[in-house]
N, C-alpha and C positions, 0 to 999 in steps of 0.2 A: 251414694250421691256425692259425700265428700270429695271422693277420690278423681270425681269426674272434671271438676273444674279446672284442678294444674294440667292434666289432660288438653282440654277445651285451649285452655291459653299456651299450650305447649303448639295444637297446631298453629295456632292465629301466628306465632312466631315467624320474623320474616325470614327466609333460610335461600341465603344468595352464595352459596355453595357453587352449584352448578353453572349460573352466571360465572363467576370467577375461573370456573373449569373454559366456557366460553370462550371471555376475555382472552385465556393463556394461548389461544388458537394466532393470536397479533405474532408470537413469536416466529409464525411461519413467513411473517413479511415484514421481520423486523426494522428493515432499511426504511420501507413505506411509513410503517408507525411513527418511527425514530423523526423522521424527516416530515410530520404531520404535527409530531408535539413540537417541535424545533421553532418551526414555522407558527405554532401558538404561540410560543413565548415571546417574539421579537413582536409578535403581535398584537399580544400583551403589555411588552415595555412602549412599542410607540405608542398608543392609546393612553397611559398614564403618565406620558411624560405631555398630554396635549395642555390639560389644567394651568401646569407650571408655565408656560406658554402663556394662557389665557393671563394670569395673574401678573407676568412680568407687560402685558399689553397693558391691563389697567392700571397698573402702578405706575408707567408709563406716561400712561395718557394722566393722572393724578399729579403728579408730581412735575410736569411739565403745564398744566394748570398751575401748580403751585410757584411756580417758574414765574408765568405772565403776572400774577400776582403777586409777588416778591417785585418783582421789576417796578411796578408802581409805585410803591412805598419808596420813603427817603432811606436814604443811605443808611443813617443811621439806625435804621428800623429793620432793615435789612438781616441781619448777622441774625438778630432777632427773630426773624420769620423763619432763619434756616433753620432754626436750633428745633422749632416750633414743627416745620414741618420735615425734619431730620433727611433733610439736604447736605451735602455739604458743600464751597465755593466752587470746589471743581465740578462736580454732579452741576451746581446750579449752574455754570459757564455753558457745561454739553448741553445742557436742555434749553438755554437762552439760541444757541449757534445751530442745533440739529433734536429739535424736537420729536418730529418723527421718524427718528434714529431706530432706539430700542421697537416700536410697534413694527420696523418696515421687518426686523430681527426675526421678531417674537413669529409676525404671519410667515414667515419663510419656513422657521420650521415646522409649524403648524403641517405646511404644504406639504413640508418632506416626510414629518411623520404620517401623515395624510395616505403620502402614496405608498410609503413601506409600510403601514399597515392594510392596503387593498392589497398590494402583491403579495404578503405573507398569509392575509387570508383564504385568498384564491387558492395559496400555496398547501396550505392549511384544512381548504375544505375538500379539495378534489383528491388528496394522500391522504385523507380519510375516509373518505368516500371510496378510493381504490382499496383501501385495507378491508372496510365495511364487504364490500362486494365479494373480495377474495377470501374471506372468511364464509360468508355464506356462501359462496359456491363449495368450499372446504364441506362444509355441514352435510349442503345438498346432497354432495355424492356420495359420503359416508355412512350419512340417513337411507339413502338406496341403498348401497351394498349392503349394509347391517338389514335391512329389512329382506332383499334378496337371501341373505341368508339364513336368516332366522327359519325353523324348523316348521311343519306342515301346523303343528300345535298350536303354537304364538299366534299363527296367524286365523287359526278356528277362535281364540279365545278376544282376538280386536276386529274391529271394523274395518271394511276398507276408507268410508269416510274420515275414520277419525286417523289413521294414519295417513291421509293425503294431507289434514289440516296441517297434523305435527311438521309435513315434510314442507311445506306452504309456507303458511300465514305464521306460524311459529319459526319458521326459521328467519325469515322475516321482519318479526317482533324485535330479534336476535340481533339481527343485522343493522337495524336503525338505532340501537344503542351504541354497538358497539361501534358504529361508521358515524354516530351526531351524537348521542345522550351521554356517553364518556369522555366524547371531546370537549362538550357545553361542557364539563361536570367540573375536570380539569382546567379548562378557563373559569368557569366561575371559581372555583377555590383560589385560581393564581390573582385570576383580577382584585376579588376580596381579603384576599391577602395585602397584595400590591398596595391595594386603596388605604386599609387601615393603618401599615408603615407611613404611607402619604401623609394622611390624616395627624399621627402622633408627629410626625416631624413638622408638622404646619401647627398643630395646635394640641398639644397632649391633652390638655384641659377642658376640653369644647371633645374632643373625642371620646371623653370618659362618660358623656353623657348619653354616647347611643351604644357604647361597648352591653349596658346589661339587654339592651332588643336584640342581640347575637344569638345567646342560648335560646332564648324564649322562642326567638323565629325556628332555630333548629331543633330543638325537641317539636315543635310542631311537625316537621316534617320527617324527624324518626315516626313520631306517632302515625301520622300521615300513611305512612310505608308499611309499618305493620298491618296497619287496617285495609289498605288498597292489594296486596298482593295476593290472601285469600280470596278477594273479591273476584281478580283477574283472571286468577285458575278458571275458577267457575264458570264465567264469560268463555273463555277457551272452551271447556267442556260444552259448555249450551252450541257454541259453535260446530266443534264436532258435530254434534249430535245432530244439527241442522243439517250439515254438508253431509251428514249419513244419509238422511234422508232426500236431501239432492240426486245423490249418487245411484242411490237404489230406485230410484224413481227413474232415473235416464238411463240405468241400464235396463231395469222391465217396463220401458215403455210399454211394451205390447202388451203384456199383462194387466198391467194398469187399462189400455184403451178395452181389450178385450173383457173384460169385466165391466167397463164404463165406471171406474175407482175414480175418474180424475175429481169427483166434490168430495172426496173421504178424502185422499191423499192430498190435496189444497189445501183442509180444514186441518190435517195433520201437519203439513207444513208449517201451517199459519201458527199453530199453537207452540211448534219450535221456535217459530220466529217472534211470538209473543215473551218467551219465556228469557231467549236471548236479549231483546231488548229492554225487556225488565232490569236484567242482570245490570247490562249497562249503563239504563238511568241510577242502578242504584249508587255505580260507581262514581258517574258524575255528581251525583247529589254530595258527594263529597267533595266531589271537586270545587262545586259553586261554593259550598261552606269554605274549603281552606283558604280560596286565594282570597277574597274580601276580610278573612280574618289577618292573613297576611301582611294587606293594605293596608289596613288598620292600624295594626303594628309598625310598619315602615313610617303612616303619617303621623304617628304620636310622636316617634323619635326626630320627624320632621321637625314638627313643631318644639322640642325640646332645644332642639341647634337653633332655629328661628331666633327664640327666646334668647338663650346662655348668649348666641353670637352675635346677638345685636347689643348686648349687654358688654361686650370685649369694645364693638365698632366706636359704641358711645366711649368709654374708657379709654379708648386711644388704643390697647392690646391688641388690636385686630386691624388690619388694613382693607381697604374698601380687595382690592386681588386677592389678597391672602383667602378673606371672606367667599369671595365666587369661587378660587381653587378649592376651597372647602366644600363647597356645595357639591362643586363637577366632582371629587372625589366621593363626594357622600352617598350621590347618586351612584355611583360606582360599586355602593358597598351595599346600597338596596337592589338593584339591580340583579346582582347576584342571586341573592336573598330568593327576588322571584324568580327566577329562572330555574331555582333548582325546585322550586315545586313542579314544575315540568319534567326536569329532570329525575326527578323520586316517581314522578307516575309512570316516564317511560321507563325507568330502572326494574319498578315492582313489575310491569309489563314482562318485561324482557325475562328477568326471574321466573316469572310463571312458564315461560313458553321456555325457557332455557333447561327448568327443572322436565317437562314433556319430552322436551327434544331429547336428552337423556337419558330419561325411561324408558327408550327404546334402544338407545348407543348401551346403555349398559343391561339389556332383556338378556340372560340366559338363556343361550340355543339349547335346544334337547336332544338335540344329535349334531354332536361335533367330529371333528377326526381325533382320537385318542391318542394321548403320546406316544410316538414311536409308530404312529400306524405307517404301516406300506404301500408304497405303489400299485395296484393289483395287474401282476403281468394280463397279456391276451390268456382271455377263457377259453376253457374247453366246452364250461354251460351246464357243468354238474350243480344242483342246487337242491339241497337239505335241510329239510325245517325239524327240527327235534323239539320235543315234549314244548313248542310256543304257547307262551303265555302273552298277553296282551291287554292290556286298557286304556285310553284316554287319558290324556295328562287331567288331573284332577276329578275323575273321575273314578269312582268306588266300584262300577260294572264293569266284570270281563266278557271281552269282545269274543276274543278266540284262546279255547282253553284244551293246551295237551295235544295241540294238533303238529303233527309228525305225519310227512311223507317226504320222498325222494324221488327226484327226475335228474334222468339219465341225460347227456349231451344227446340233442336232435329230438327230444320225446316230446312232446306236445302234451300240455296237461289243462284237461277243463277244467272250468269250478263254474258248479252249480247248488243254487241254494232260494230258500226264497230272501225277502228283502229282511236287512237284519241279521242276515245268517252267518256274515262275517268274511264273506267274499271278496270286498274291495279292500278290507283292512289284510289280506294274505298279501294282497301283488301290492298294498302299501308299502309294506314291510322290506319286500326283496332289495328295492334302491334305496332304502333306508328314509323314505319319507317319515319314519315316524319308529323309533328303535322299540325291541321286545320288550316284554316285561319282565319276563321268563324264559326259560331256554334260548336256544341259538338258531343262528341259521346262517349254516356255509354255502362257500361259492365254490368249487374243485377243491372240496377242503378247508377251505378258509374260513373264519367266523368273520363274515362282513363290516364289524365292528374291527376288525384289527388292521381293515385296508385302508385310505383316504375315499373318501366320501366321490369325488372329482371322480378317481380312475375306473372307480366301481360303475357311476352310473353311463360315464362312457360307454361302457360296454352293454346298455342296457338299452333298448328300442322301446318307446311306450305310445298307446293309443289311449287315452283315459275316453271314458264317456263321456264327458263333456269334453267337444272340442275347442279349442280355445286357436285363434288363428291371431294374427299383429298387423296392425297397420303398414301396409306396404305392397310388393307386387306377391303372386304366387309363388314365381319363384325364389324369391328371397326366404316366401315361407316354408316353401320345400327344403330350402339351406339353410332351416334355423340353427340346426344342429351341428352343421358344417357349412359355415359360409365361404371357405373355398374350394367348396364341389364346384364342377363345370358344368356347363349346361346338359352334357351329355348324359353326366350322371343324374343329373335331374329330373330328366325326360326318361331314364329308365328306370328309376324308381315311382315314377308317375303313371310311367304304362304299368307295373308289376301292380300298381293300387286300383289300375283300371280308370286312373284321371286323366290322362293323356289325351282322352277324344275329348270331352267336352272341354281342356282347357283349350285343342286347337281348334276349337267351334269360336273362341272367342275373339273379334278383331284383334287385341292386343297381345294375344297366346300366353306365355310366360309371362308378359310383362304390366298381364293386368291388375288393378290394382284391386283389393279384397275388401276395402273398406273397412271402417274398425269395427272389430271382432268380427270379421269377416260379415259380413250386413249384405255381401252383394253375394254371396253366393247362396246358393240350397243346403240344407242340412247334410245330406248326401254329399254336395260337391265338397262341403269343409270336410267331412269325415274323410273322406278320399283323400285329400291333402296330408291331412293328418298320418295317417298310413302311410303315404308316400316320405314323409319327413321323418315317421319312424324309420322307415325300411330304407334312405339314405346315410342312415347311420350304420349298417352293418353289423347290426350286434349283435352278439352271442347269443345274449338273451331277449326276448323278445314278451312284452306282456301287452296283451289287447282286452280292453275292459270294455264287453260288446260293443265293440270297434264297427260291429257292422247292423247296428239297431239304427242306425236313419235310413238305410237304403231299402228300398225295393228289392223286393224277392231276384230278379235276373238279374241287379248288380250285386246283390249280396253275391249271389253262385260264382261270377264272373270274379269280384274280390276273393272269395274264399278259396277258389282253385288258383288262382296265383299266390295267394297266400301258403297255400300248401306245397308248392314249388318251392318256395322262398323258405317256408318254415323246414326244411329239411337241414339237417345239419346246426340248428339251433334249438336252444332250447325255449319252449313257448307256453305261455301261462294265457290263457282263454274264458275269460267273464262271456259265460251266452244266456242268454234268455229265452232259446230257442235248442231243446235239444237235437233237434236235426243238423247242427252246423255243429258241431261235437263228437259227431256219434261214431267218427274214424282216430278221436283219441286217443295217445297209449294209455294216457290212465287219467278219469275222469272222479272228480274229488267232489263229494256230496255233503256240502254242509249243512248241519241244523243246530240253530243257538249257540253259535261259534265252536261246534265239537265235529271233526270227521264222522258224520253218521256211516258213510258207505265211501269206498275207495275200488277203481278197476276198469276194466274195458265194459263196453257197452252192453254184451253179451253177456258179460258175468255177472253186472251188477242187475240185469233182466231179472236173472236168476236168485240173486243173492241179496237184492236193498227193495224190500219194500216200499219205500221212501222213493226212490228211483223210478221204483215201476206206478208209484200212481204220481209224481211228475211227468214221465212217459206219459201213461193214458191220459192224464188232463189235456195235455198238451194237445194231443191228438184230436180230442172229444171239442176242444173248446177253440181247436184254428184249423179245422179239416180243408181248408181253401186251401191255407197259405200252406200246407204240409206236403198238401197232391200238388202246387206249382214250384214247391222248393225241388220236392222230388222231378217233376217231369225238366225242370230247369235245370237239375244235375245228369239227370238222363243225354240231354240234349246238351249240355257241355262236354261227356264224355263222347257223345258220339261224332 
């Protein structure tokens, strides 16, 4: 239990590492930044030079009272009054001839600093705000790409919720520091800076009196910051977790309705949304304690200058301007003060979401291209899996163990198995969704690890089971793969998938739009799409992960026989659930509990897999419709 506490306060520790990593992103727009701090400083200097200004008005207007005054006394009394009010004959001449000489001065510059500090602010906040922007747009599309690539694993192991946050609301967090809560940060250091040189040059003695509320107010807000920044993670987190459940709720709408889930999934809501607001009152609750302590602090030091300065005013030390320049300074130097308790909450913010944003910029991909890998020239379609071994990233259970076979350019290979049996993780493997554990597995030779990543799957045509379609028209989704096919090529990869008639049933034809996730078409119509935007690509290799389990028996047959056209001279990897759309394979791979149980033509494994043949009879025994209409449907396509 000892050992747990330096622990404990090792994480409370604030760690603005990654912030700092952040920040260094300004050097992409260096000119912008350059020309936003620039602009602070002139900003800066007009603002602290208004005081002096103020002070030379009242001493002014003081001492030209003392003028009218003087003027009444005799003569001899006179010399006397100057000494008294530290005139001299000439000062007292200008002041009797042009009184409001010095005040017409003083408001002039007032005005001028006036307007050079709105144009340098201006100047100031919109070159910050451009820097702000072009930085998160930086993040934005870096956060994609790295997430785009990151490997099939990473992405089993997060949410999609909570990477949408990180890509969001966290880069976001990011961005309003580094476009306002660095620039505040920076002006308040320079202003309280500026003020306190002001301050000792006006009055070193009267300044020594709020110099010790300096530390006190800033160790407050280190404290502040260490305590706020754990806090804020957490908030991010509860957020995530929210937005997970947003997410997953609007994509299985119909799950949800079809169930009639919507008072479970609301009360499930509710309780993320209870928990996140929790989080957040807790944070504030600090907030309301710091800054009234803050206040606190600023008014005590008030009241110290009050005191000390009215004690100079009496004594003559102090002039009635000198006294208000002190004040406008003073205020200058509380000001600060509070602003940067803003700025510490938006700092520890930005930290928390900066240190997220990074834990993904810097995630280890599980399949990279190895140094030195090569281009992989055009395939011939030879492909070899030797003694594969296989598991999940962090995961202790093997998937597929010792499974070895080889297909020839052109051969066509089923895989059958029940669920579990390691089926989808074999055609995982070939494009490298996800690398061996053990053994290898070449492409005409090749160990697919020694190619680049890019050339390999080029070459590879895939239909996964779930079809996944994008926002936009059909044909575009037909050209995911090659978005500068012609339409021509379009349209005859569409008929080859047997989509060609119902897309030209639709008013718009190609140019209709699919909805997202495809929403407007039929499970059928996507699958069909899908297939067509495989077989647009031309590839060597070709893998379909029963590609044809949404359709209907005579579009299955109608797909499958152009398929078989197509699949000629490529090599084809075939997930079916259905051994009737298989059973003209050259070698058909029968897996149980991730091991080759049986390997062979359909015929032989009749003979030879046990395994095979009461798949076979079930299959028969337990879909005798769909068997006799698969069959009378291939009868009457051959004929």
């Amino acid at each position: 239990m000892a050992l747990a506490k330096p622990a404990a306060r090792q994480r409370q520790r604030p760690d603005f590492k990654n912030l700092t990593r952040a920040i260094r992103y300004l050097d992409h727009y260096r000119v912008v930044t350059l020309a936003a701090y620039a602009a602070l400083f002139f900003s800066t200097f007009a603002q602290l030079l208004v005081p002096q200004m103020v002070q030379n008005i009242l001493d002014a207007v003081t001492q030209g009272l003392a003028a009218q005054q003087i003027s009444q006394l005799p003569v001899d009394k006179q010399v006397e009054a100057m000494a008294q009010y530290q005139v001299t004959p000439q000062q007292y001449q200008q002041l009797l001839q042009n009184p409001l000489t010095p005040v017409y001065w003083a408001i002039g510059f007032i005005l001028v600093f006036a307007i050079a500090r709105g144009l340098f602010s201006f100047a100031q906040s919109y070159m910050s705000e451009k820097a702000g922007q072009s930085v998160a747009f930086d993040f934005r599309n870096e956060l994609f790409a790295k997430i785009q690539r990151l490997s099939f694993s990473y992405h089993d192991r997060n949410r999609t919720g909570q990477l949408m946050v990180r890509a969001t609301d966290d880069v976001e967090k990011v961005r309003l520091f580094i476009g306002q809560g660095l620039l505040f940060a920076v002006q308040a250091i320079v202003l309280l800076t500026g003020a306190l040189i002001m301050l000792l040059l006006t009055n070193w003695r009267l300044t020594l009196v709020i110099i010790p509320i300096l530390p006190i107010a800033m160790g407050m807000f280190l404290v502040f910051g260490a305590i706020s920044q754990p806090l804020f993670i957490k908030v991010q987190q509860k957020l995530s977790a929210l937005n997970t459940i947003l997410q997953e709720n609007l994509a299985g709408i119909k799950v949800v309705k079809a169930f009639a889930s919507e008072p479970r999934e609301a009360k499930r809501f509710e309780a993320s949304a209870t928990d996140l607001m929790a989080q957040q009152i807790s944070v504030m609750r600090i907030f309301s304690f710091l800054f009234p302590v803050i206040f606190l602090v600023a008014n005590l030091g008030q009241a110290a200058v009050l005191y000390f300065g009215g004690r100079e005013i009496i004594n003559g030390a102090l002039t009635v301007g000198e006294w208000q320049k002190f004040s406008l300074y003073l205020v200058f130097v509380f000001f600060p003060l509070g602003q940067l308790g803003f700025i510490i909450s938006q700092m520890s913010q930005a930290s928390a979401s900066a240190n997220r944003v990074f834990e993904i910029m810097d995630a280890q991909n599980d399949v990279v291209d190895k140094p030195g890998a090569v281009v992989l020239p055009p395939l011939k379609g030879e492909v070899t899996f030797e003694n594969v071994l296989f598991r999940y990233f962090g995961s202790s259970e093997t998937v597929l163990n010792g499974v070895s076979f080889a297909a020839q350019p052109g051969q066509t290979v089923a895989i059958l198995g029940a669920t579990g049996s390691g089926k989808s993780s074999v055609i995982n493997l070939i494009p490298r969704f996800y690398d061996v554990t053990g053994g290898r597995i070449l492409v005409d030779g090749r160990d697919i690890r020694d190619v680049t990543i890019e050339s390999l799957r080029r070459q590879i045509g895939i239909v996964l089971q779930e079809t996944n379609l994008f926002t936009g028209t059909i044909a575009e989704n037909i050209a995911f793969g090659r978005p500068d096919a012609g339409q021509e090529e379009i349209e005859e990869a569409a008929r080859a998938a047997a989509a060609h008639d119902f897309i030209a049933s639709f008013p718009d034809g190609y140019t209709t739009p699919v909805g997202e996730r495809g929403a407007t078409l039929s499970g059928g119509q996507k699958q069909r799409i899908a297939i067509a935007r495989a077989l647009l690509m031309n590839p060597r290799i070709l893998i379909l992960d029963d590609s044809t389990s949404a359709v209907d028996v005579q579009t299955e047959v109608t797909i499958q026989s152009a398929l078989d056209r197509l699949m000629k001279g490529r090599t084809s990897f075939v997930i079916a659930q259905r051994i009737s759309t298989v059973l003209n394979a050259d070698n058909i791979l029968v897996l149980d509990k991730g091991r080759i149980a049986a390997q062979g033509k359909h015929e032989d494994l009749m003979e030879t897999s046990e395994l095979y043949a009461e798949i076979y009879q079930s299959q028969l025994v337990e879909d005798p419709i769909a068997t006799a209409e698969l069959a009378e449907a291939q009868l009457n396509q051959a004929g």
